[in-house]
PyMOL Python script that loads the backbone (N, CA, C, O; Angstrom):
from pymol import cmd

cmd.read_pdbstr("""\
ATOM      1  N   UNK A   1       0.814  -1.199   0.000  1.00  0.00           N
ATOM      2  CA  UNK A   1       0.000   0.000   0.000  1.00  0.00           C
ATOM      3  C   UNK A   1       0.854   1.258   0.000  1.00  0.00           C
ATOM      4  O   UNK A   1       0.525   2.307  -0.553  1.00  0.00           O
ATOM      5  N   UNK A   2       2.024   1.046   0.699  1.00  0.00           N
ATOM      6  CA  UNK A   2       2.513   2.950   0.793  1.00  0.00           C
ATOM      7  C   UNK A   2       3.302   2.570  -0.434  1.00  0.00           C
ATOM      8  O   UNK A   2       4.056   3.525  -0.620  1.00  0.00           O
ATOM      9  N   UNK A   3       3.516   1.654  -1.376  1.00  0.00           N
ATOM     10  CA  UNK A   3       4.393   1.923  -2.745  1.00  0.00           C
ATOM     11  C   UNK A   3       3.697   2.340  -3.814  1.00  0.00           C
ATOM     12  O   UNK A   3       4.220   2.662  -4.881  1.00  0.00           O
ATOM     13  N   UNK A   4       2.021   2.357  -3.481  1.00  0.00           N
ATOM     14  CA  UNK A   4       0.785   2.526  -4.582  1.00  0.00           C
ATOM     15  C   UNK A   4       0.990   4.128  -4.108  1.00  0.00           C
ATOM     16  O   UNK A   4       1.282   4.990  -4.938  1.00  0.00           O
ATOM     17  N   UNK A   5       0.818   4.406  -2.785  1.00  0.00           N
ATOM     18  CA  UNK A   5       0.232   6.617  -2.545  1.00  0.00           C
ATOM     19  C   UNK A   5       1.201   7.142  -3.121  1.00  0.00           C
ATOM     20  O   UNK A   5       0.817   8.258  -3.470  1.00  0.00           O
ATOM     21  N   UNK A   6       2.694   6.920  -3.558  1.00  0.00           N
ATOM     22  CA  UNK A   6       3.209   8.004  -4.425  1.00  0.00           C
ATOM     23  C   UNK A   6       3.325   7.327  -6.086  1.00  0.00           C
ATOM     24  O   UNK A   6       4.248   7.618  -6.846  1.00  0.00           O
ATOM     25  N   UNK A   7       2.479   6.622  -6.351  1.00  0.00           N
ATOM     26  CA  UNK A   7       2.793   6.309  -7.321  1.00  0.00           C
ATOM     27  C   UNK A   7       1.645   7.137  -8.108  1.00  0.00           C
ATOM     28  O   UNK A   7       1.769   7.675  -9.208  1.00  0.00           O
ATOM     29  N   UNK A   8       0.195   7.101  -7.059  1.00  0.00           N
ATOM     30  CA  UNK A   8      -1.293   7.854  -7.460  1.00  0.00           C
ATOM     31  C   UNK A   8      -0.639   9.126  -7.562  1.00  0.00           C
ATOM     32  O   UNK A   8      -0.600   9.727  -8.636  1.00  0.00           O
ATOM     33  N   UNK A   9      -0.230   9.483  -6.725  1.00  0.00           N
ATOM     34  CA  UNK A   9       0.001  11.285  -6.048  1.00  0.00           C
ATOM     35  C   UNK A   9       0.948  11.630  -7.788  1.00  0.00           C
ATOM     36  O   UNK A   9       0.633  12.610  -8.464  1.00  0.00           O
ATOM     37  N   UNK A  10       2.012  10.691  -8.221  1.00  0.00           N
ATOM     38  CA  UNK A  10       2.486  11.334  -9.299  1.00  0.00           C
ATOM     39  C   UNK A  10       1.588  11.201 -10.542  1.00  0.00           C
ATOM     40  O   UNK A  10       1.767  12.229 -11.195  1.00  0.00           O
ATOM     41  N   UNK A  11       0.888  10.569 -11.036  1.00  0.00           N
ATOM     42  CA  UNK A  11       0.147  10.245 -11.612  1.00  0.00           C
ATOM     43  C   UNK A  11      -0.602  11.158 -11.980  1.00  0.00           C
ATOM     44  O   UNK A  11      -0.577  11.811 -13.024  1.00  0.00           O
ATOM     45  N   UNK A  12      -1.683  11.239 -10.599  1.00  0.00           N
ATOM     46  CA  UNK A  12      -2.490  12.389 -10.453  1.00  0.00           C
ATOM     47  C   UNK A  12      -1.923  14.372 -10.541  1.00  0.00           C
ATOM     48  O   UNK A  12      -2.509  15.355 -10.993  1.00  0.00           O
ATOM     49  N   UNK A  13      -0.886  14.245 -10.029  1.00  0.00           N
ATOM     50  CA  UNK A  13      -0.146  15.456 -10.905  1.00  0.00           C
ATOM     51  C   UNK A  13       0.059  15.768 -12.453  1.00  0.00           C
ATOM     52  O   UNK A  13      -0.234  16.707 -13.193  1.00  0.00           O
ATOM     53  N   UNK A  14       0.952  14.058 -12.651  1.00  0.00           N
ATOM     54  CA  UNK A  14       0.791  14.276 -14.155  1.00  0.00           C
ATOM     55  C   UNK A  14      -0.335  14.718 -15.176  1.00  0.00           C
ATOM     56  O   UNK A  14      -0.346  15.505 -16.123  1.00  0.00           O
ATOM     57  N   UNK A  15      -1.616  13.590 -14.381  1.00  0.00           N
ATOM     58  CA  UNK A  15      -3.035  13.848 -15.253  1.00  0.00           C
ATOM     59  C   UNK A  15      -3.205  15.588 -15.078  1.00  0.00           C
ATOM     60  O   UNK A  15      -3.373  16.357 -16.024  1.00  0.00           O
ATOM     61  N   UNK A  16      -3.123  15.954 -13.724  1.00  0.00           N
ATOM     62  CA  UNK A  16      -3.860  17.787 -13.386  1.00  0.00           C
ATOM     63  C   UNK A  16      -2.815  18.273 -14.403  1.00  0.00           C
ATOM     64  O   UNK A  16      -3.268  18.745 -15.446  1.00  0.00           O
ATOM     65  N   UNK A  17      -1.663  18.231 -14.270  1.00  0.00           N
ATOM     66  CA  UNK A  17      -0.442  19.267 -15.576  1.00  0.00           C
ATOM     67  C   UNK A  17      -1.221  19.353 -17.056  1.00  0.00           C
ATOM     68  O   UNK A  17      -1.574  20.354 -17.679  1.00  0.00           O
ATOM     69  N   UNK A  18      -1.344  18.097 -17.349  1.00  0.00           N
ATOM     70  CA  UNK A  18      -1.420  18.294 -18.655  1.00  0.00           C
ATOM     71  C   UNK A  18      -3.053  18.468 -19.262  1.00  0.00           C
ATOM     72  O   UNK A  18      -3.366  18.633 -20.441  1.00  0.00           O
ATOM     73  N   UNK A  19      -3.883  18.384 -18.185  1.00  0.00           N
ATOM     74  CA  UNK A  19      -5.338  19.147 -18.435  1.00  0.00           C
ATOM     75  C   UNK A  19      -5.326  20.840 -18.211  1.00  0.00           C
ATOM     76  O   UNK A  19      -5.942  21.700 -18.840  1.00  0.00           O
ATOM     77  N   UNK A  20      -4.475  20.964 -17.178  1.00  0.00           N
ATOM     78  CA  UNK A  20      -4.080  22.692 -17.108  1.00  0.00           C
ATOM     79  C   UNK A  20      -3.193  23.275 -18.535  1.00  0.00           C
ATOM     80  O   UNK A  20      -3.333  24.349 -19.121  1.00  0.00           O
ATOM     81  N   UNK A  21      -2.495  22.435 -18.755  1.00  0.00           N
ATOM     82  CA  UNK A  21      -1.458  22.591 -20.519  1.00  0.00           C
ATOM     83  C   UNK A  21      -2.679  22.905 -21.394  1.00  0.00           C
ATOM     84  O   UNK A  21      -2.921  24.053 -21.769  1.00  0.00           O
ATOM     85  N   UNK A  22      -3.518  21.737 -21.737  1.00  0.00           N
ATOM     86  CA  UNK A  22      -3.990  21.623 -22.534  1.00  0.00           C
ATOM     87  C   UNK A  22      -5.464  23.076 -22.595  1.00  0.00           C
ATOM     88  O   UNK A  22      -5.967  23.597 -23.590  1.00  0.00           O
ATOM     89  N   UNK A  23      -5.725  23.297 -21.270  1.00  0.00           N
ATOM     90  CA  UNK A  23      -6.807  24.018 -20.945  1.00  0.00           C
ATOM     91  C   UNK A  23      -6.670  25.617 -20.745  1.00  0.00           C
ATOM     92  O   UNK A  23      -7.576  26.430 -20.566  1.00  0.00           O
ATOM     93  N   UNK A  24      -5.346  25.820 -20.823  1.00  0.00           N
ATOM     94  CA  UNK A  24      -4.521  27.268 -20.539  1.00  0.00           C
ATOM     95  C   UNK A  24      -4.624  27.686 -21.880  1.00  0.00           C
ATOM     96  O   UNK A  24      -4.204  27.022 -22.827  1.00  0.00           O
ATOM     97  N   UNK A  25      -5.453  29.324 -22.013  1.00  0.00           N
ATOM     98  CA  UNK A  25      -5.154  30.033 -23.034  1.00  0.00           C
ATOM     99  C   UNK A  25      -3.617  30.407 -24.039  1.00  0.00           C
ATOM    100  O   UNK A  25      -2.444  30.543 -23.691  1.00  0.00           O
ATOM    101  N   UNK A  26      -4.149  30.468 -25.106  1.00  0.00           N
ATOM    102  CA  UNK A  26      -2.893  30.309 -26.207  1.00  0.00           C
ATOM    103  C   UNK A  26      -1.973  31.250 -25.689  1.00  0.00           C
ATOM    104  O   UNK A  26      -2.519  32.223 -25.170  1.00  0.00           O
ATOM    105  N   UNK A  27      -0.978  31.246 -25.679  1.00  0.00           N
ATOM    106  CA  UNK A  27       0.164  32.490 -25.421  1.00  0.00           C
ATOM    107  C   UNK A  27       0.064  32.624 -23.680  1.00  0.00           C
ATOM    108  O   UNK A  27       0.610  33.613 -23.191  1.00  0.00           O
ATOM    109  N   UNK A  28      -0.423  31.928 -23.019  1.00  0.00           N
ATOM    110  CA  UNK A  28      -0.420  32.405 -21.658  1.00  0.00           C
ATOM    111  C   UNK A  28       0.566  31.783 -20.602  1.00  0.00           C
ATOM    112  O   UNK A  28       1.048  32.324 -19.606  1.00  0.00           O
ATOM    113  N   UNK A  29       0.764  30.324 -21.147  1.00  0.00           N
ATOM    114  CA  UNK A  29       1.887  29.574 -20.227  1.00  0.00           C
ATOM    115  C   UNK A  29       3.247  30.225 -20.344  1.00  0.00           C
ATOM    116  O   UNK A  29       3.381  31.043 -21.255  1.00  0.00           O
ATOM    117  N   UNK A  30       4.340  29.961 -19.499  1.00  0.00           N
ATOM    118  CA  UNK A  30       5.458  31.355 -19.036  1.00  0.00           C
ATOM    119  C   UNK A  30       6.554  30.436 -19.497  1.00  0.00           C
ATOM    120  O   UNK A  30       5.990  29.446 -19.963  1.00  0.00           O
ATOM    121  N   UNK A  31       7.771  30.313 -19.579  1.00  0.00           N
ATOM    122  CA  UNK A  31       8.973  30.140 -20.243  1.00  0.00           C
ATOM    123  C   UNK A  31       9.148  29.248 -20.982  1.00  0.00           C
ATOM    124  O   UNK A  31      10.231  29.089 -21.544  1.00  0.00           O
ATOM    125  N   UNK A  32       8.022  28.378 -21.172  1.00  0.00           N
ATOM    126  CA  UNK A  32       8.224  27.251 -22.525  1.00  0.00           C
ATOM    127  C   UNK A  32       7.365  27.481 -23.159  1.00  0.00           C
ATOM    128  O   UNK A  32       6.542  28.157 -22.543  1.00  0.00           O
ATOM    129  N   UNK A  33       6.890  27.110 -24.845  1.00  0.00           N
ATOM    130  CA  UNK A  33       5.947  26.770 -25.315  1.00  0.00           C
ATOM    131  C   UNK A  33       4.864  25.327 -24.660  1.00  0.00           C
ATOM    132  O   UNK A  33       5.168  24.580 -23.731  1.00  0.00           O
ATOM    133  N   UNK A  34       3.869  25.295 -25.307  1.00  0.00           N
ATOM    134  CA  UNK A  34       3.088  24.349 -24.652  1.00  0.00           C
ATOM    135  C   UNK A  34       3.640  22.844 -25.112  1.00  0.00           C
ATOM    136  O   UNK A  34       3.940  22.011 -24.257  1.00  0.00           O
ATOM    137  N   UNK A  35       3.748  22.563 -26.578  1.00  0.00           N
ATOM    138  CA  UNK A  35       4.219  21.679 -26.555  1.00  0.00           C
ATOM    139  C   UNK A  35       5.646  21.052 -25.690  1.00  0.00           C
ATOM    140  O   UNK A  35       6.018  19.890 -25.856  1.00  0.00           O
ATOM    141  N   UNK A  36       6.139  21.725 -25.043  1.00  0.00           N
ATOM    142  CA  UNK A  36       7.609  21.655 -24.459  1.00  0.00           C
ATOM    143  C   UNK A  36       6.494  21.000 -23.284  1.00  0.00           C
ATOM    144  O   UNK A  36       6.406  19.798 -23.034  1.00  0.00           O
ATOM    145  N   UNK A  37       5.978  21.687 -22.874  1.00  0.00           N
ATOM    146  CA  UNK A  37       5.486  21.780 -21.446  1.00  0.00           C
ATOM    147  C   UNK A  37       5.164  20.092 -20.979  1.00  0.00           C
ATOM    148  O   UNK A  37       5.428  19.382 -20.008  1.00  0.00           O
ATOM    149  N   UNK A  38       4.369  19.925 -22.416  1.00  0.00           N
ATOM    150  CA  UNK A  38       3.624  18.316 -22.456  1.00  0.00           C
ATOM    151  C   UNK A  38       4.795  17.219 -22.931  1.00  0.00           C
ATOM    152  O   UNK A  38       4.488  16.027 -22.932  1.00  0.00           O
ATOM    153  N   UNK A  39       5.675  17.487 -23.194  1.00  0.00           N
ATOM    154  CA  UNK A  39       7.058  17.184 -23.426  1.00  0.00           C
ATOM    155  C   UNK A  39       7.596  16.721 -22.003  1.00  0.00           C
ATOM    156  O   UNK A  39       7.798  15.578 -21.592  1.00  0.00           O
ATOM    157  N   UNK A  40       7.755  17.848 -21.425  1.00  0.00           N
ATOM    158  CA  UNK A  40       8.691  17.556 -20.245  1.00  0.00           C
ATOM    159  C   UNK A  40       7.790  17.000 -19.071  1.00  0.00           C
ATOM    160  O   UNK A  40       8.450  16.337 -18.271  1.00  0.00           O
ATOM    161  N   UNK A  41       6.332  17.114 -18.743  1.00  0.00           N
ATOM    162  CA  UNK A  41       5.274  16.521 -18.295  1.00  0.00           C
ATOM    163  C   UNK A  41       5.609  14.949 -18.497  1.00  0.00           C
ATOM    164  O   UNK A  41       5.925  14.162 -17.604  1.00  0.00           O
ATOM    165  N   UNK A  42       5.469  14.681 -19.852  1.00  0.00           N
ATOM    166  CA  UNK A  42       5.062  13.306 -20.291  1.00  0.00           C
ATOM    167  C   UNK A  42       6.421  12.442 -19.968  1.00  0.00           C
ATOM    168  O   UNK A  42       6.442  11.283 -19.556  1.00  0.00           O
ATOM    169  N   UNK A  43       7.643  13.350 -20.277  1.00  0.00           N
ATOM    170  CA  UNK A  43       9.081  12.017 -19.678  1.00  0.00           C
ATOM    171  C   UNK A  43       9.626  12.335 -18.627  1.00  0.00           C
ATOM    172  O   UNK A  43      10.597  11.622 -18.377  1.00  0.00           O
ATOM    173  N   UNK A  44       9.331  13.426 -17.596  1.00  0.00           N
ATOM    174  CA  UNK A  44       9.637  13.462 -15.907  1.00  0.00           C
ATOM    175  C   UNK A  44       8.434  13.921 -15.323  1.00  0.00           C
ATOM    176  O   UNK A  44       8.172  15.019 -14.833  1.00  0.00           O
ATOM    177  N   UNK A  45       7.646  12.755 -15.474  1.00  0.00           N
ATOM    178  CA  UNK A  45       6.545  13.240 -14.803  1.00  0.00           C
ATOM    179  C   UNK A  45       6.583  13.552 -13.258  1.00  0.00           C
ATOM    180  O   UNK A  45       5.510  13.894 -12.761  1.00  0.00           O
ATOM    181  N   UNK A  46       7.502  13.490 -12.577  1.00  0.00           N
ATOM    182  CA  UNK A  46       7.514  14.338 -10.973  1.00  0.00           C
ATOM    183  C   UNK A  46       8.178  15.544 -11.030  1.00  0.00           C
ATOM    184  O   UNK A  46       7.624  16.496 -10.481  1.00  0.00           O
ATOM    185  N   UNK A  47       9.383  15.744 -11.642  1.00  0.00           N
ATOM    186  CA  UNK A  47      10.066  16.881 -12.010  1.00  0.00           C
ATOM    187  C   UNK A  47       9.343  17.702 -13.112  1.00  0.00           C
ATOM    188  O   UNK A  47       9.208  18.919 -12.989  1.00  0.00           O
ATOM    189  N   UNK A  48       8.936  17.105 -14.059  1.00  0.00           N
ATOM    190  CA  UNK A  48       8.173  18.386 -15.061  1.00  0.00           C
ATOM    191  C   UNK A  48       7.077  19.108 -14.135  1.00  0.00           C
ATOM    192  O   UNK A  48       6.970  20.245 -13.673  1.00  0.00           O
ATOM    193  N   UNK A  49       6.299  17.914 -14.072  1.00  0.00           N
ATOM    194  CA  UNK A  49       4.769  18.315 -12.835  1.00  0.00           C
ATOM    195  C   UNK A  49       5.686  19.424 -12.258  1.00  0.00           C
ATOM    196  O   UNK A  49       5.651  20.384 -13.027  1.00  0.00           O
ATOM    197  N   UNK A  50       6.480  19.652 -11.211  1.00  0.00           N
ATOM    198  CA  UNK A  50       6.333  20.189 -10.381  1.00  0.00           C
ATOM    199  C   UNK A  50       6.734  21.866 -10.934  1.00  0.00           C
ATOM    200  O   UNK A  50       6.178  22.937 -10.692  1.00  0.00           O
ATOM    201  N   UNK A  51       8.563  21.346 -12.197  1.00  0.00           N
ATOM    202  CA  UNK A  51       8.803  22.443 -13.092  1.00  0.00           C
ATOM    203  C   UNK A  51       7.613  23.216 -13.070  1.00  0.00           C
ATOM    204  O   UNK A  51       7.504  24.259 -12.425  1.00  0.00           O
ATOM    205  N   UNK A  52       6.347  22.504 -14.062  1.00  0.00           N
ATOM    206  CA  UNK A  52       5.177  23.457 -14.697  1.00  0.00           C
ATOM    207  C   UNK A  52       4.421  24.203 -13.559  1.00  0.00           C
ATOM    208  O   UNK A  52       3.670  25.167 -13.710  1.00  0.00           O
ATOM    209  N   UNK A  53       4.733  23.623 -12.465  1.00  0.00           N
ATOM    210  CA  UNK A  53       3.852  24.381 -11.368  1.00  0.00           C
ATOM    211  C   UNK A  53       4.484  25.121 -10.504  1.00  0.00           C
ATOM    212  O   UNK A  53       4.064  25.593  -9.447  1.00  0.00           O
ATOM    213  N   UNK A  54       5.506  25.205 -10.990  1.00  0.00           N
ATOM    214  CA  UNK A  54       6.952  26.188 -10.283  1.00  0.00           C
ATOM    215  C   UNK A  54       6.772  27.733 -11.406  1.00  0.00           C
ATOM    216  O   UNK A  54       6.336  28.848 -11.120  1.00  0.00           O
ATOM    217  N   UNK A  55       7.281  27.223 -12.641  1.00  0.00           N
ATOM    218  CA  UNK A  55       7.809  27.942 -13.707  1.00  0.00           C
ATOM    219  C   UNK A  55       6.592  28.268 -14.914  1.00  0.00           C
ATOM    220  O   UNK A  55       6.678  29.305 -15.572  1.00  0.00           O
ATOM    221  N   UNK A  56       5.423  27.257 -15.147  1.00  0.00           N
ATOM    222  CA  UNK A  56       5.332  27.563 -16.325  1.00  0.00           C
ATOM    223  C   UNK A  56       3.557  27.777 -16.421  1.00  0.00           C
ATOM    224  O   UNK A  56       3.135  28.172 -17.507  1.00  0.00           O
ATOM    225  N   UNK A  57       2.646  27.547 -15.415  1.00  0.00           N
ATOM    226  CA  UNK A  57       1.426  27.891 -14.977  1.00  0.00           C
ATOM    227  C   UNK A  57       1.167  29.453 -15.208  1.00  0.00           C
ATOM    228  O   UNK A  57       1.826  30.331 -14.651  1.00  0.00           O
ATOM    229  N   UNK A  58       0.069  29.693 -16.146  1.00  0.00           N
ATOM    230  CA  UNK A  58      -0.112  31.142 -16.227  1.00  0.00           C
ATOM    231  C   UNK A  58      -0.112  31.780 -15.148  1.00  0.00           C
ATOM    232  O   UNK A  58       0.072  31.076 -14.155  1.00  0.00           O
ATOM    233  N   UNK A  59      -0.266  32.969 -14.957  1.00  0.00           N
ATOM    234  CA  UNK A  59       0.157  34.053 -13.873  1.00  0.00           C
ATOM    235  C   UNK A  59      -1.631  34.560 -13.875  1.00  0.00           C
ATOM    236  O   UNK A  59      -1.904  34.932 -15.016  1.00  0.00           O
ATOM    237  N   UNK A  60      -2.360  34.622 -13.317  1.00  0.00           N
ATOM    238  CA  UNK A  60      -3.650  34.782 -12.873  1.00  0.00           C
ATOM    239  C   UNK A  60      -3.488  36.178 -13.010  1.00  0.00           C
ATOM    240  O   UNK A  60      -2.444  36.576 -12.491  1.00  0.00           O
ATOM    241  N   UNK A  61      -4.159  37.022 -13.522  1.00  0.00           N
ATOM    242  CA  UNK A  61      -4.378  38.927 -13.820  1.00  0.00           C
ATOM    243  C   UNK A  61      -5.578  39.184 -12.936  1.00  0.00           C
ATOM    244  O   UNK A  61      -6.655  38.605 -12.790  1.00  0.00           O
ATOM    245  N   UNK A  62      -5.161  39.979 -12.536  1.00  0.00           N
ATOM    246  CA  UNK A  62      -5.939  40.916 -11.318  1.00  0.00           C
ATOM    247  C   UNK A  62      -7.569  41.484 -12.164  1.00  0.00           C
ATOM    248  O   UNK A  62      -7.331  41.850 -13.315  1.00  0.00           O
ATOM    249  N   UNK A  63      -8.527  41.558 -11.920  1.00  0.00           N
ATOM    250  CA  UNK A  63      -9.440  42.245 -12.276  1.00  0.00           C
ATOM    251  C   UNK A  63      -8.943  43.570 -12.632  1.00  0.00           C
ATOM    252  O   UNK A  63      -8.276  44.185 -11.800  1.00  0.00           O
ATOM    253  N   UNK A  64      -9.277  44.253 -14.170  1.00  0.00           N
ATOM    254  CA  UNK A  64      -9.559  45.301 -14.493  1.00  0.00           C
ATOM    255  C   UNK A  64     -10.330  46.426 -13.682  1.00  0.00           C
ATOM    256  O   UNK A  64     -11.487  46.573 -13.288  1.00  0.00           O
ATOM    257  N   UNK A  65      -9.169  47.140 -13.617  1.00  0.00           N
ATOM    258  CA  UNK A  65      -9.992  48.793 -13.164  1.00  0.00           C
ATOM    259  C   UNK A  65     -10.567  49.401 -14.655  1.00  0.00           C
ATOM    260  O   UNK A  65     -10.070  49.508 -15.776  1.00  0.00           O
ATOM    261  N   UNK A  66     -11.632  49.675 -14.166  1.00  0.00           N
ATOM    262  CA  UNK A  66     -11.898  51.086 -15.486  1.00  0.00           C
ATOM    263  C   UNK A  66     -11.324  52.889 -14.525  1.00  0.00           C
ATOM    264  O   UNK A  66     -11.522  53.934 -15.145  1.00  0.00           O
ATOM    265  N   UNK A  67     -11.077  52.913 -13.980  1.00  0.00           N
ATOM    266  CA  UNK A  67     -10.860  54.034 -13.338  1.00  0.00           C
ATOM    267  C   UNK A  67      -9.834  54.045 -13.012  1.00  0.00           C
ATOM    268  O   UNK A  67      -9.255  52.959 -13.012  1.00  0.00           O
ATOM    269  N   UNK A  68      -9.013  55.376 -12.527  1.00  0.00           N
ATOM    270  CA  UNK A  68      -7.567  55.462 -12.228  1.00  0.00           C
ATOM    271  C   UNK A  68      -7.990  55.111 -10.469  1.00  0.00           C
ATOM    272  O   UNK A  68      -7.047  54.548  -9.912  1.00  0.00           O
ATOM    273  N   UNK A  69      -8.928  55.291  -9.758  1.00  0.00           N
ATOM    274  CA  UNK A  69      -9.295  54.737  -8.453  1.00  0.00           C
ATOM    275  C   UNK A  69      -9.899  53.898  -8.238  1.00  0.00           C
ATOM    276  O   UNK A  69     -11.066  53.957  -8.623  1.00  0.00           O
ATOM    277  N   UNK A  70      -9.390  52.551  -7.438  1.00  0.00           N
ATOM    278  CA  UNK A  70     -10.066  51.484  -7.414  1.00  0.00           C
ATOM    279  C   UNK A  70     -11.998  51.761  -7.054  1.00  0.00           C
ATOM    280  O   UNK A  70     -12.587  52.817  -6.825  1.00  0.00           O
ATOM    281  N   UNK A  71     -12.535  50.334  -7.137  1.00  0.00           N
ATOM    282  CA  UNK A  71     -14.070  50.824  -6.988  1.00  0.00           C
ATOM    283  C   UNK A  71     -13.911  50.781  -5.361  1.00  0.00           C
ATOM    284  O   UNK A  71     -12.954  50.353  -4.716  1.00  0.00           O
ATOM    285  N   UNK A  72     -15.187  51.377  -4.871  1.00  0.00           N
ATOM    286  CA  UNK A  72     -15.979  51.350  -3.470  1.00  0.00           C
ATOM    287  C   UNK A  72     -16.158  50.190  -2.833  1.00  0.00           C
ATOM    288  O   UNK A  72     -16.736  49.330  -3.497  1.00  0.00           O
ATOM    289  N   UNK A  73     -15.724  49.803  -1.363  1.00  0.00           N
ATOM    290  CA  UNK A  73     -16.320  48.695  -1.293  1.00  0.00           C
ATOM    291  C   UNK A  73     -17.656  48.763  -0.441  1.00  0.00           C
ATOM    292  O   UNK A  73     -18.408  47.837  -0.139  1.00  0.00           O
ATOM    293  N   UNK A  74     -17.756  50.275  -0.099  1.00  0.00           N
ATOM    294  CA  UNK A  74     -19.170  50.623   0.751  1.00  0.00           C
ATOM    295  C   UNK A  74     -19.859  51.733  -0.074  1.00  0.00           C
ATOM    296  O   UNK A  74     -19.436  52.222  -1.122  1.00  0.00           O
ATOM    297  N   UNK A  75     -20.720  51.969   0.425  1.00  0.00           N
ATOM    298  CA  UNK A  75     -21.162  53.843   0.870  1.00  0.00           C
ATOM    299  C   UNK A  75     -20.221  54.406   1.174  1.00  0.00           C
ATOM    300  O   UNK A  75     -19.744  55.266   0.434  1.00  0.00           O
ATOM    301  N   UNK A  76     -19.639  54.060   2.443  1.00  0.00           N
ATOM    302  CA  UNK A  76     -18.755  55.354   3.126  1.00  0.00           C
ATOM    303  C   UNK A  76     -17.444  55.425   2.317  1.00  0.00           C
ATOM    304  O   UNK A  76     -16.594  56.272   2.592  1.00  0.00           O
ATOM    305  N   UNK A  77     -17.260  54.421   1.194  1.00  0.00           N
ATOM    306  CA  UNK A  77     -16.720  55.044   0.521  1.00  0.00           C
ATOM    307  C   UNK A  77     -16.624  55.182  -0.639  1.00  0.00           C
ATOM    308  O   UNK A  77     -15.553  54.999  -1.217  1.00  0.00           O
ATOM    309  N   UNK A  78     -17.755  55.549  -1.267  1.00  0.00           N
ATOM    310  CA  UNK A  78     -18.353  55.918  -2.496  1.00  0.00           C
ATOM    311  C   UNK A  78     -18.276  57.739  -2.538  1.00  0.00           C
ATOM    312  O   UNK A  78     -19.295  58.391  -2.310  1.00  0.00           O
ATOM    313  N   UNK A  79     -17.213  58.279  -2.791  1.00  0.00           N
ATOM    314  CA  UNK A  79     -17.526  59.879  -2.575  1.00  0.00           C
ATOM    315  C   UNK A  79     -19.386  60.383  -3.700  1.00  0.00           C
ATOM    316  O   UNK A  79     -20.287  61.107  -3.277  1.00  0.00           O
ATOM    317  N   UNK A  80     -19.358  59.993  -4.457  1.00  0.00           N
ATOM    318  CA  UNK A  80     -20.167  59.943  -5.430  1.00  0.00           C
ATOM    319  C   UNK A  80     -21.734  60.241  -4.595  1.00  0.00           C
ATOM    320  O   UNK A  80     -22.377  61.279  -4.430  1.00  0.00           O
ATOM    321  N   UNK A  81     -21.996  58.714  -4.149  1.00  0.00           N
ATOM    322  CA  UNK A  81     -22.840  58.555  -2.768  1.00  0.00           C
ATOM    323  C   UNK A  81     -23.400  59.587  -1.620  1.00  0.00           C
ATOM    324  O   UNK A  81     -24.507  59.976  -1.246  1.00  0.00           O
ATOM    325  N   UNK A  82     -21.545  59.895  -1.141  1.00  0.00           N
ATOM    326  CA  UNK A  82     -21.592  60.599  -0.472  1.00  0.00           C
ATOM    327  C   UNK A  82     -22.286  62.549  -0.214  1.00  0.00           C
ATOM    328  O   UNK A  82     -22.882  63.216   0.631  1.00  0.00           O
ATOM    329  N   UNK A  83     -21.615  62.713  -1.729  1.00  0.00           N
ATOM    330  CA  UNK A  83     -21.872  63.671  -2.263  1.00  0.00           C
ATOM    331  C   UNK A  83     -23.833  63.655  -2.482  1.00  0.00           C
ATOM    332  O   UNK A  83     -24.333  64.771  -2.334  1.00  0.00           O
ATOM    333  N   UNK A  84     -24.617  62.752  -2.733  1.00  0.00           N
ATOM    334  CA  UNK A  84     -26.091  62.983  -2.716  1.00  0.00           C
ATOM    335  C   UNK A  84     -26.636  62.945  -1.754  1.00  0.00           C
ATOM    336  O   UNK A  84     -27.842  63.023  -1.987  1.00  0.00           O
ATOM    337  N   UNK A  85     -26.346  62.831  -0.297  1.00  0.00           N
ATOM    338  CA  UNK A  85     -26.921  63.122   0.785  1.00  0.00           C
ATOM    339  C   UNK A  85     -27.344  63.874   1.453  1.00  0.00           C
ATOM    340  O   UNK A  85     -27.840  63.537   2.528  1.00  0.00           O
TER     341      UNK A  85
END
""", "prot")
cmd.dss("prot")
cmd.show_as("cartoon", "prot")
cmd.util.cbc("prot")
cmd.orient("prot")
């Protein structure tokens, strides 16, 4: 039994890598191309796995401001608001 839990655990990395590869917008993964990615995934699958989740996992972007000041998270601080009272 404990020679099967790291054998799942890499496995199951490998499978999550290469559904995140495959599922990551074009141009968005970071210092390799994608095919590299599924490359180095598919023949070190503990070392790539971890590479891609070190190095090569898109970088998540912050929500868009439309304004040079972030939004309100109340009334009290909505000057806008404030100002119709």
């Amino acid at each position: 039994m404990t020679r099967v839990v790291p054998i799942v655990l890499i496995l199951a990395l490998t499978v999550w890598c290469l559904v995140s590869i495959a599922q990551a917008p074009e141009g968005t993964l970071r210092n390799l191309p994608r095919w590299a990615w599924v490359l180095l995934v598919l023949l070190l699958p503990l070392v790539g796995g971890v590479a891609y989740v070190v190095a090569g996992r898109p970088v998540e972007q912050p929500p868009r401001s439309y304004g040079s000041r972030p939004a309100p998270r109340g009334p009290d601080d909505d000057e806008d608001f404030l100002r119709g009272l």
